[in-house]
MOPAC internal coordinates of N, CA, C and O (Angstrom, degrees):
PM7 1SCF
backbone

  N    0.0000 0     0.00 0     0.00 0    0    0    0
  C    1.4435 1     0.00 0     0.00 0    1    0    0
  C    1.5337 1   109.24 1     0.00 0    2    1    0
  O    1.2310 1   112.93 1   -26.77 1    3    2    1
  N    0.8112 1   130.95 1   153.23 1    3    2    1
  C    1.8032 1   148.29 1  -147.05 1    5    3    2
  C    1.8355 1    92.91 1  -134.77 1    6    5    3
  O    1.2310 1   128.42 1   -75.00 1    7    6    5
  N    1.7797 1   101.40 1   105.00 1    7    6    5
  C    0.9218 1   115.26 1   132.64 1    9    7    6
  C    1.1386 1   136.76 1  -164.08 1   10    9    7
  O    1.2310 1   114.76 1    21.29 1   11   10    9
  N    2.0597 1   127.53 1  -158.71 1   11   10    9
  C    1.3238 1   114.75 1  -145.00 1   13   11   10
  C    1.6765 1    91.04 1   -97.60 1   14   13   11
  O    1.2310 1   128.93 1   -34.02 1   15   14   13
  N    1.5963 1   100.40 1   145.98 1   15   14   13
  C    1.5927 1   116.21 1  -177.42 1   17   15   14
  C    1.5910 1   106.34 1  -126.47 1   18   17   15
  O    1.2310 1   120.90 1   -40.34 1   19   18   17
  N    1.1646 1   115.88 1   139.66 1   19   18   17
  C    1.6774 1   129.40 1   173.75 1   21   19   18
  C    1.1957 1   115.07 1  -115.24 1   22   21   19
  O    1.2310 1   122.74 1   -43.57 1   23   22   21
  N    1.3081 1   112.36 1   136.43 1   23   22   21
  C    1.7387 1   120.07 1   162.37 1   25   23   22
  C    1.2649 1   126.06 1   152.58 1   26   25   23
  O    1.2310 1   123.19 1     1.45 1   27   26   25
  N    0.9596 1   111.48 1  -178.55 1   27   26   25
  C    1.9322 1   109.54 1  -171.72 1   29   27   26
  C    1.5519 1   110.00 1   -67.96 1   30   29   27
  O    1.2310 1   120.09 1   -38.59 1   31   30   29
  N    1.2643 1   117.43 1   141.41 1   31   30   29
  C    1.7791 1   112.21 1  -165.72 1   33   31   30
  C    1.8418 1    74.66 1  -131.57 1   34   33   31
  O    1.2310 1   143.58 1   -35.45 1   35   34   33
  N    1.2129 1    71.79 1   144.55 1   35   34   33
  C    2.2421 1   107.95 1   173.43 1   37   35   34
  C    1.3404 1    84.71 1  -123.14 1   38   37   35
  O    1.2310 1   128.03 1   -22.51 1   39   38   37
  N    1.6631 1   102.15 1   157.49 1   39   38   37
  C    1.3672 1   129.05 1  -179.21 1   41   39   38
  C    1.9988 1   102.07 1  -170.34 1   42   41   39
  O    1.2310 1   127.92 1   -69.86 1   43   42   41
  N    0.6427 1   102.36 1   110.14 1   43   42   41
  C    1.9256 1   115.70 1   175.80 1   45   43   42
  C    1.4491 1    87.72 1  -107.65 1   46   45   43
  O    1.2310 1   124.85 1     7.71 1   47   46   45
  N    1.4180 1   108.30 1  -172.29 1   47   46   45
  C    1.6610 1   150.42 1   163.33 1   49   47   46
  C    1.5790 1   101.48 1   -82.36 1   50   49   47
  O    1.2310 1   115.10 1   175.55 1   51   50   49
  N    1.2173 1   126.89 1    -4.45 1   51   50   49
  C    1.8261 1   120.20 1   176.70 1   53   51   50
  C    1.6188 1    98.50 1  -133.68 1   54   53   51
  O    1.2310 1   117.09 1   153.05 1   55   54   53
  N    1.2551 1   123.15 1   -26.95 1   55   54   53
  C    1.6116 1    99.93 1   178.36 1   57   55   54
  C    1.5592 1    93.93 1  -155.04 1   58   57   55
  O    1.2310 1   130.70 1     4.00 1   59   58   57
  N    1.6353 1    96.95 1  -176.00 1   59   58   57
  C    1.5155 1   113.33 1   160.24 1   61   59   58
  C    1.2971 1   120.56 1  -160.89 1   62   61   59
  O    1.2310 1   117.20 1   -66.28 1   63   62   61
  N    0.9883 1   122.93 1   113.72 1   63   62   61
  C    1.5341 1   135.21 1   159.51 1   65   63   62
  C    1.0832 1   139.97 1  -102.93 1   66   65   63
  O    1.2310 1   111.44 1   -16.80 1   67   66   65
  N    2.1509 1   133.73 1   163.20 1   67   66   65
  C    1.1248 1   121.11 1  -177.09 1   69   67   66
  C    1.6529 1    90.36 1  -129.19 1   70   69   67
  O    1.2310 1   136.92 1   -37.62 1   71   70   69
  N    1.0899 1    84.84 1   142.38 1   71   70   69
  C    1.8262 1   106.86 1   173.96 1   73   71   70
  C    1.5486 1    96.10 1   -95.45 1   74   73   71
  O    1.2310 1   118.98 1   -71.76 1   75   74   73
  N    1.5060 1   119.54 1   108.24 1   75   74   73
  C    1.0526 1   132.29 1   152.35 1   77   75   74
  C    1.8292 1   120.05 1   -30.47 1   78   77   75
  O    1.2310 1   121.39 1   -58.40 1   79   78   77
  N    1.8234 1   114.94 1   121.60 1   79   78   77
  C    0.9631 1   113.51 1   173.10 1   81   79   78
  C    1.7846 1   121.01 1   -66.91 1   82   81   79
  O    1.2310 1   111.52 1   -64.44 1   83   82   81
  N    1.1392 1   133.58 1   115.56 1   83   82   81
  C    1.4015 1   143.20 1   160.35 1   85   83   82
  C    1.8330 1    88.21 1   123.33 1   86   85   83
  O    1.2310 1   107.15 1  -142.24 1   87   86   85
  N    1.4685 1   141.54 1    37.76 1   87   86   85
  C    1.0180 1   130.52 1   173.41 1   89   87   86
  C    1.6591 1   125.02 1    97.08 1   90   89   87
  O    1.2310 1   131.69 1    -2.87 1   91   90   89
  N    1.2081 1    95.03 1   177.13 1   91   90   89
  C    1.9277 1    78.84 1   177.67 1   93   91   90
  C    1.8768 1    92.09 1   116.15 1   94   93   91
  O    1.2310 1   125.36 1   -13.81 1   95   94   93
  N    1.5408 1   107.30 1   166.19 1   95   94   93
  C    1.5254 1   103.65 1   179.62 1   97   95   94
  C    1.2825 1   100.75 1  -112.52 1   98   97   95
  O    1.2310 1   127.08 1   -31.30 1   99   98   97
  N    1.3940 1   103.98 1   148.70 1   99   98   97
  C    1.5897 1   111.98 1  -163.69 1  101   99   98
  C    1.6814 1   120.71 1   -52.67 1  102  101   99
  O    1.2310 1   106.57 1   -29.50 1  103  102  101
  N    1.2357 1   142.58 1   150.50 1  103  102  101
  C    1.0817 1   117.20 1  -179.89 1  105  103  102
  C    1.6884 1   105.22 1  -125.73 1  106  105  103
  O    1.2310 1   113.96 1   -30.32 1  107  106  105
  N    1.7521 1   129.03 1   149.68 1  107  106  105
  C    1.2177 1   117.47 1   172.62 1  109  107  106
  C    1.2639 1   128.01 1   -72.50 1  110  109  107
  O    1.2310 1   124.56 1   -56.89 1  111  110  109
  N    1.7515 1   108.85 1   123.11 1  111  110  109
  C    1.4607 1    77.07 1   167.54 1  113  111  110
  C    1.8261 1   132.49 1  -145.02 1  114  113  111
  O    1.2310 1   123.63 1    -3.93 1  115  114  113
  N    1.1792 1   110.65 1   176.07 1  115  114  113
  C    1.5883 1   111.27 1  -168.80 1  117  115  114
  C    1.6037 1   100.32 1   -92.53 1  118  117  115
  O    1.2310 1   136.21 1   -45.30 1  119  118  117
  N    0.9752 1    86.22 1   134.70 1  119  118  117
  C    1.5661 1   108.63 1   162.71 1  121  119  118
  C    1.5239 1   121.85 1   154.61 1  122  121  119
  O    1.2310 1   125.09 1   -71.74 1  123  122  121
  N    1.0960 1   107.84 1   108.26 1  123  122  121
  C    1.5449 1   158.41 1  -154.82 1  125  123  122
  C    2.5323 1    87.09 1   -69.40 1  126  125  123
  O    1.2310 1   129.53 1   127.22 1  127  126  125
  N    1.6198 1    99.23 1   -52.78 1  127  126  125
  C    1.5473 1   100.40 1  -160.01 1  129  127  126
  C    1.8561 1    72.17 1   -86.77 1  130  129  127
  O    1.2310 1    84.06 1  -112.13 1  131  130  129
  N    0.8796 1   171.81 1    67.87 1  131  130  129
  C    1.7465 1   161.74 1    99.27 1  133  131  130
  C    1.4125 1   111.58 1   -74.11 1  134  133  131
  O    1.2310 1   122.88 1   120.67 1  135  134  133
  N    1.8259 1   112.08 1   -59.33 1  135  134  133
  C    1.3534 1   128.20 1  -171.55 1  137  135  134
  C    1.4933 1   102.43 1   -59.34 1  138  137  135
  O    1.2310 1   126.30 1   113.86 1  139  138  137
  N    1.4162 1   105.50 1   -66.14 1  139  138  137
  C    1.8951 1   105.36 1   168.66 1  141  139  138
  C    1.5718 1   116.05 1   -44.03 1  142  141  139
  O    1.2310 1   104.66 1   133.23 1  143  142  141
  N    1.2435 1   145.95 1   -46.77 1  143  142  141
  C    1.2782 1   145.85 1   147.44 1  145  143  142
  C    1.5392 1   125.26 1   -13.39 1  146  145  143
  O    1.2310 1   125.61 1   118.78 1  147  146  145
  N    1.1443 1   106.82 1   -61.22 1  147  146  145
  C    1.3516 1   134.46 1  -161.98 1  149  147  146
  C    1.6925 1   103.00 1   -92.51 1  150  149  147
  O    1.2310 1   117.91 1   119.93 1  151  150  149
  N    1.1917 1   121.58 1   -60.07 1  151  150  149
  C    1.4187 1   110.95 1   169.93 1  153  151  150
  C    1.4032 1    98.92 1    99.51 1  154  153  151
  O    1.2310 1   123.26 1   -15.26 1  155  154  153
  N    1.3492 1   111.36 1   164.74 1  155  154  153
  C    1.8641 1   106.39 1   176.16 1  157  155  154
  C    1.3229 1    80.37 1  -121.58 1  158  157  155
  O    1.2310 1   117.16 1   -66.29 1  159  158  157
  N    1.1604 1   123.01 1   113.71 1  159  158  157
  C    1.7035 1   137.70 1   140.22 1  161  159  158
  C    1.4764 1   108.32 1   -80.20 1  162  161  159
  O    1.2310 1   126.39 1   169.96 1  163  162  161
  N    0.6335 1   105.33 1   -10.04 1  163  162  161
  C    2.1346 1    94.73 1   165.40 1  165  163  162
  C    1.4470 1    89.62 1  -169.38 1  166  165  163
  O    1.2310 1   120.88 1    23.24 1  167  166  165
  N    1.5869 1   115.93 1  -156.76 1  167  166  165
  C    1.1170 1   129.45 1  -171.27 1  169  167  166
  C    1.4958 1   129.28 1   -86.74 1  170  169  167
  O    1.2310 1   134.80 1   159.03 1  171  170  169
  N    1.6478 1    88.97 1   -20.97 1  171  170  169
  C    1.0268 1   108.41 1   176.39 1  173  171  170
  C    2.0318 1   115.96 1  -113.26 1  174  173  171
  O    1.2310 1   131.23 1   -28.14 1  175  174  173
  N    0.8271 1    95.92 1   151.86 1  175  174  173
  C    2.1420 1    93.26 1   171.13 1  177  175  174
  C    1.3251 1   107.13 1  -138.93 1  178  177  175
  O    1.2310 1   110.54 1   -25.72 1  179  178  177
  N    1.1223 1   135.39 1   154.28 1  179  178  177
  C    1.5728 1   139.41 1   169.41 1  181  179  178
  C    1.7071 1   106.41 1  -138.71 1  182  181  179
  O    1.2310 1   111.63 1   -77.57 1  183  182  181
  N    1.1131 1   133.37 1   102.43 1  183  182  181
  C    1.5038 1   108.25 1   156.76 1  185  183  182
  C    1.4931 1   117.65 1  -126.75 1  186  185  183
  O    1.2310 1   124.65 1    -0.55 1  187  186  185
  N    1.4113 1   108.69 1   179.45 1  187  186  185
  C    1.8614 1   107.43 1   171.92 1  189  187  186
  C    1.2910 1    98.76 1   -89.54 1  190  189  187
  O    1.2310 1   123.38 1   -50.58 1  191  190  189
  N    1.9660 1   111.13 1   129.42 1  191  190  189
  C    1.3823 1   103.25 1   160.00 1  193  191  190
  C    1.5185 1   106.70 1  -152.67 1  194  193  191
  O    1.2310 1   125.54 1    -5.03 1  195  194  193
  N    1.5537 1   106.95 1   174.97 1  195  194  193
  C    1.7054 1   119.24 1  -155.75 1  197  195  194
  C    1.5429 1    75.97 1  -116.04 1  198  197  195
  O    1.2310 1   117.01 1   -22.21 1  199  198  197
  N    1.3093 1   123.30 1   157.79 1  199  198  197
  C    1.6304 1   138.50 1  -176.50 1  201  199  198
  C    1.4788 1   115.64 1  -169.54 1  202  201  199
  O    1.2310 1   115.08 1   -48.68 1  203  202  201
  N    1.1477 1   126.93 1   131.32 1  203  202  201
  C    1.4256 1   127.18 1   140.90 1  205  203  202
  C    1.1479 1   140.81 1   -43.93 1  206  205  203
  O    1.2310 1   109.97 1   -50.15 1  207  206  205
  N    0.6332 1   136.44 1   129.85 1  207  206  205
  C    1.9907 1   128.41 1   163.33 1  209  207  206
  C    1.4044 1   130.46 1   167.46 1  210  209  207
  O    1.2310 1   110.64 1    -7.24 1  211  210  209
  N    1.1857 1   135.20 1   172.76 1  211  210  209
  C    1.5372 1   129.34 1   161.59 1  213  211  210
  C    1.6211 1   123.27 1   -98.13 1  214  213  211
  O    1.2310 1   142.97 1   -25.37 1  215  214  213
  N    1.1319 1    72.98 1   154.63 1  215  214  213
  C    1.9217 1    89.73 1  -169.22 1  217  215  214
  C    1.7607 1   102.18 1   -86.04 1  218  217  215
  O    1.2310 1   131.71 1   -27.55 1  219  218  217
  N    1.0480 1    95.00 1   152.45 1  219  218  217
  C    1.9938 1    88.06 1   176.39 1  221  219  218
  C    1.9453 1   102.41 1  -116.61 1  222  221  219
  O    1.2310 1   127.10 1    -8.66 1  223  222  221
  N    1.4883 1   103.95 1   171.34 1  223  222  221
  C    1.0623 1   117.98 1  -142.28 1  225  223  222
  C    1.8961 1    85.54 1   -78.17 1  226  225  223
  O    1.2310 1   119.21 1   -27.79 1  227  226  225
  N    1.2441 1   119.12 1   152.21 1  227  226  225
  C    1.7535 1   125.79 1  -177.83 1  229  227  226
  C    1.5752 1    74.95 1   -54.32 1  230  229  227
  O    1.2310 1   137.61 1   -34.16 1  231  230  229
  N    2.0531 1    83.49 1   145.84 1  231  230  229
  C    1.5539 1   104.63 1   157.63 1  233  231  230
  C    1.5288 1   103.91 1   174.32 1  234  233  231
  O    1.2310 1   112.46 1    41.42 1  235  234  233
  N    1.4023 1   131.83 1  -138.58 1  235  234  233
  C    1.5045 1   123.21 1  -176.76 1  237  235  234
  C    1.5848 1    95.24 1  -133.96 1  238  237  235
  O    1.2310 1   121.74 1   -64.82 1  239  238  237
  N    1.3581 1   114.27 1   115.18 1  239  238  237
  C    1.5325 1   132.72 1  -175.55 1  241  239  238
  C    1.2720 1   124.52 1   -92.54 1  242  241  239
  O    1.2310 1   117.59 1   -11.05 1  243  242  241
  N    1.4984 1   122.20 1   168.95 1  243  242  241
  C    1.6010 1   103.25 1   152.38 1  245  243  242
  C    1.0998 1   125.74 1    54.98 1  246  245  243
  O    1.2310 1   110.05 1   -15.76 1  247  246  245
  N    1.4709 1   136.28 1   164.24 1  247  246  245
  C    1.2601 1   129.28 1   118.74 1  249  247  246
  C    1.6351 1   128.00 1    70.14 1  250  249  247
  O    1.2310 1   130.15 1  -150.58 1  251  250  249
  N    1.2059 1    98.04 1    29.42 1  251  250  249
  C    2.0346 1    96.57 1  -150.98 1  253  251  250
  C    1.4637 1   127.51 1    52.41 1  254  253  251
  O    1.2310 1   132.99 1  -134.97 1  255  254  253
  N    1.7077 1    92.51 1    45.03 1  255  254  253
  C    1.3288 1    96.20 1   167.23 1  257  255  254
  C    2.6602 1   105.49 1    68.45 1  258  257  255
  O    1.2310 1   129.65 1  -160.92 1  259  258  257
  N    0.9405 1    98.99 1    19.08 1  259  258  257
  C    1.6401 1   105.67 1   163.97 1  261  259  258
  C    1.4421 1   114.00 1   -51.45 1  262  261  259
  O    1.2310 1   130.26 1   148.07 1  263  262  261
  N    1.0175 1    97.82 1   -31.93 1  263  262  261
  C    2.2609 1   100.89 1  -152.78 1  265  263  262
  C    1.4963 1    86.34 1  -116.34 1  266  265  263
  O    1.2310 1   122.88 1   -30.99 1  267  266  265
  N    1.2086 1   112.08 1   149.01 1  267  266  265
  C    1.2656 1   149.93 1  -149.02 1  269  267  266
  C    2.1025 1    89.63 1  -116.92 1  270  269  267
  O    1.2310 1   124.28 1   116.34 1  271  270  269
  N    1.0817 1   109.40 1   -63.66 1  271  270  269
  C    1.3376 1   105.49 1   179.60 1  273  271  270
  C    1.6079 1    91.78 1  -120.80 1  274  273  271
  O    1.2310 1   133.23 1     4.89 1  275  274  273
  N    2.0999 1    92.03 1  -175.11 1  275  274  273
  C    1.3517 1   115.35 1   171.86 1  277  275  274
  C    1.4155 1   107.12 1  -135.23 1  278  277  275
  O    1.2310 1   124.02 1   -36.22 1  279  278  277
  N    1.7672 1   109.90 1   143.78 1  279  278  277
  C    1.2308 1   108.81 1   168.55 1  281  279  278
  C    1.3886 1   112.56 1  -107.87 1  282  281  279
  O    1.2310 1   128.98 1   -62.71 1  283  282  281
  N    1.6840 1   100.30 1   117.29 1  283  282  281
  C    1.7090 1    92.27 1   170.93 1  285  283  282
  C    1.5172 1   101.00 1   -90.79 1  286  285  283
  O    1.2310 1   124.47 1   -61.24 1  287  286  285
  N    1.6936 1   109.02 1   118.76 1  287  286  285
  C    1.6118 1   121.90 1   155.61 1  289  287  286
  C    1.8550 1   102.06 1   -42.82 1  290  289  287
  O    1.2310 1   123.94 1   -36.36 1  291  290  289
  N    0.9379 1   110.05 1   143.64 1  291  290  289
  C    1.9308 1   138.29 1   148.35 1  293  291  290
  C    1.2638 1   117.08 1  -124.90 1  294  293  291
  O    1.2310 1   112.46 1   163.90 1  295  294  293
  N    1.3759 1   131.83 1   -16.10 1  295  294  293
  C    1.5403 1   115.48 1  -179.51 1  297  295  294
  C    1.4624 1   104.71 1  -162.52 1  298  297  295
  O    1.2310 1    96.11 1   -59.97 1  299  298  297
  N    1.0784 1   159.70 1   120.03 1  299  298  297
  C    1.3836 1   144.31 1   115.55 1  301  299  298
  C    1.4735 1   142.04 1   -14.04 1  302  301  299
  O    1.2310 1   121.11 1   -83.94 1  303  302  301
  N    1.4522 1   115.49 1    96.06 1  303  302  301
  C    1.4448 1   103.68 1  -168.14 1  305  303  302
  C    1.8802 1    93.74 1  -103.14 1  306  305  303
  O    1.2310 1   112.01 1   148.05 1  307  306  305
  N    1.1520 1   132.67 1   -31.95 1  307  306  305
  C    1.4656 1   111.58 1  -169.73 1  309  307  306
  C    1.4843 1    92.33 1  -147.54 1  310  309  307
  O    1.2310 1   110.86 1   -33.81 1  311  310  309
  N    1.4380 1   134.80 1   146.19 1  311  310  309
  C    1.4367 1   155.72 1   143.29 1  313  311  310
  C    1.7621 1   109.28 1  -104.59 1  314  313  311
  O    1.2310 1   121.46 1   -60.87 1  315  314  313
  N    1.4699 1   114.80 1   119.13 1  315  314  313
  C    1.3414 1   113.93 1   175.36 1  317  315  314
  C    1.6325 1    97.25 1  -149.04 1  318  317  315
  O    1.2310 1   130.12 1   -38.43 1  319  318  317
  N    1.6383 1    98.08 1   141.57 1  319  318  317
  C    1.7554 1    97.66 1   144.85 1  321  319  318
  C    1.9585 1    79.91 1    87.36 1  322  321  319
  O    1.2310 1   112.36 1  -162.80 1  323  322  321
  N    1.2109 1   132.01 1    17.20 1  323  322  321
  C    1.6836 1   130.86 1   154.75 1  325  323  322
  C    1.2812 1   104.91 1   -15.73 1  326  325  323
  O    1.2310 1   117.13 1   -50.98 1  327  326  325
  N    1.4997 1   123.06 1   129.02 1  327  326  325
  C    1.7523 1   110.15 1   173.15 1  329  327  326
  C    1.5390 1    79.22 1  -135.51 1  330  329  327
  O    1.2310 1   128.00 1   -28.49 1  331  330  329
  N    1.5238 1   102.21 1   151.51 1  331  330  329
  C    1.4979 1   108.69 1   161.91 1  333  331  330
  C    1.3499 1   111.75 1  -105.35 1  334  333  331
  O    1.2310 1   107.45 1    -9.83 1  335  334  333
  N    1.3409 1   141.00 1   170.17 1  335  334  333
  C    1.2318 1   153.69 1   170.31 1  337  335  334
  C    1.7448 1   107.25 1    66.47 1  338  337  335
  O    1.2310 1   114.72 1    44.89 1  339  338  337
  N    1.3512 1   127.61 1  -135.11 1  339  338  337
  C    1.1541 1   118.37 1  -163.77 1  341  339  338
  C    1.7819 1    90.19 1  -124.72 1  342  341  339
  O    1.2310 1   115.92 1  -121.40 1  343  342  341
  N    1.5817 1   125.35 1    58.60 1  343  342  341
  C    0.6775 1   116.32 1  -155.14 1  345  343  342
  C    1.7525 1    97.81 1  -119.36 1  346  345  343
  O    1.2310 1   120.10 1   180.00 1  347  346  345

């Protein structure tokens, strides 16, 4: 089921995730039209954002298996607050 998610999104050169706004464990996620959005201004990116998408069923994700779920993005509704580096 498809819906809207908030919170701080990480993106490196090895993964990307969003830490759910009000808590929750981070989840990985795909989406190819976010990363293009966002751009790599350094190695690192952080911003606040609102998104669409579905969650996938618990299992071991990403990363050697780190993330618990995955978020597949479908739409972009807000990017704010872009940080470069680990800032």
């Amino acid at each position: 089921m498809e819906r809207t998610y908030r919170g701080e999104y990480f993106q490196n050169f090895e993964s990307s995730a969003l830490t759910p706004a009000g808590g929750g464990a981070p989840l990985c996620v795909h989406s190819a039209q976010l990363a293009e959005r966002l751009g790599m201004q350094s190695a690192t990116v952080r911003a606040n954002v609102t998104v669409r998408g579905r969650l996938s069923k618990k299992g071991r994700y990403c990363n050697l298996g780190a993330y618990e779920r995955v978020l597949t993005i479908t739409g972009i509704v807000d990017i704010s607050d872009v940080r470069a580096g680990n800032e």
